[in-house]
C-alpha positions as CSV (number, residue, x, y, z in Angstrom):
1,X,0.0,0.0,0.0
2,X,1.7,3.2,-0.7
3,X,1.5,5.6,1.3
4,X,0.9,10.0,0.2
5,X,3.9,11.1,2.4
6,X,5.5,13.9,0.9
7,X,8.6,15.8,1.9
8,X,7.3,19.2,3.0
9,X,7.8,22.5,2.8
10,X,10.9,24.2,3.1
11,X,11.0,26.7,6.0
12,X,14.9,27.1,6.5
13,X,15.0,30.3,5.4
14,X,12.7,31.5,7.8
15,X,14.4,30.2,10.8
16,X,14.7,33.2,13.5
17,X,13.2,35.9,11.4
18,X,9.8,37.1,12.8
19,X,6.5,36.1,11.7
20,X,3.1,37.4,12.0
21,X,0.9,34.4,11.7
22,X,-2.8,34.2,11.1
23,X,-4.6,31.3,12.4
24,X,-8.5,29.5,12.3
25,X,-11.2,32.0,14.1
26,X,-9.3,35.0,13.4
27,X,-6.7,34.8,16.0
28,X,-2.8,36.2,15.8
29,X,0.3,35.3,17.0
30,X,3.6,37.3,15.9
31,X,7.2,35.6,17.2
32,X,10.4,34.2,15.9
33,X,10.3,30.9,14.5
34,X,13.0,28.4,16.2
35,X,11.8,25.2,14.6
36,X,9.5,23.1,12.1
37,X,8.8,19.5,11.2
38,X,7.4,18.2,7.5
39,X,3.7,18.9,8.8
40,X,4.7,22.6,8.8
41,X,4.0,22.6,12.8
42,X,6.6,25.7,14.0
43,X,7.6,26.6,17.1
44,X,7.5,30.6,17.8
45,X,9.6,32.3,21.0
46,X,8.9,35.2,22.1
47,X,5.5,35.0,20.9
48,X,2.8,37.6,22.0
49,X,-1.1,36.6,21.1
50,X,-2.6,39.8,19.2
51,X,-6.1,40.1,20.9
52,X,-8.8,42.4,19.9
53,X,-8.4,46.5,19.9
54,X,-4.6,46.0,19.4
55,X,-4.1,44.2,22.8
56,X,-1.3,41.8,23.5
57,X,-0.3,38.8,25.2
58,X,2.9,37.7,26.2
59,X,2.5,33.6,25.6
60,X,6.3,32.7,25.6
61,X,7.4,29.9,23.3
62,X,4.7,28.1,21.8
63,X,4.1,25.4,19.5
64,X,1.5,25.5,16.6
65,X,0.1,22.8,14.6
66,X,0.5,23.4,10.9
67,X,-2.9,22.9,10.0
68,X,-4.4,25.5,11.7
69,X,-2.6,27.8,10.2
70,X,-4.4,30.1,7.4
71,X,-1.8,32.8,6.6
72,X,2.1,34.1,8.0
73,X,3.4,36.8,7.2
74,X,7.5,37.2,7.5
75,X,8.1,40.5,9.2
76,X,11.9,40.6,8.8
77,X,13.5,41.0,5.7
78,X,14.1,37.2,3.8
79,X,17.4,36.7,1.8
């Protein structure tokens, strides 16, 4: 049986640069991306939660599951 297992995307180059990411029922999270897997999972640090009005959360380091993520946006500059 073969299996649909592909390799991924590839996210090196966005390894501690700062992202503003947009997840499922309109939430935000901005932070600097330390790590990834092939499931496009990251894991921000120094992440902050972007609530309503402009209102932040410090959250720390946090890991987010790649499929609830709808858009990110890289905040520093990518070479």
């Amino acid at each position: 049986m073969a299996t649909k297992q592909g390799y991924g995307a590839d996210l090196a180059k966005y390894l501690d640069k700062r992202l503003d990411i947009t997840l499922n029922s309109n939430r935000k999270v901005a932070g600097i991306m330390k790590g990834y897997d092939q499931f496009m999972n990251i894991v921000l640090d120094h992440a902050i939660e972007i609530l309503k009005d402009d209102e932040t959360r410090q959250i720390g380091t946090v890991v987010i599951r790649g499929n609830s993520i709808i858009l990110w946006q890289s905040i520093d500059k990518i070479e």
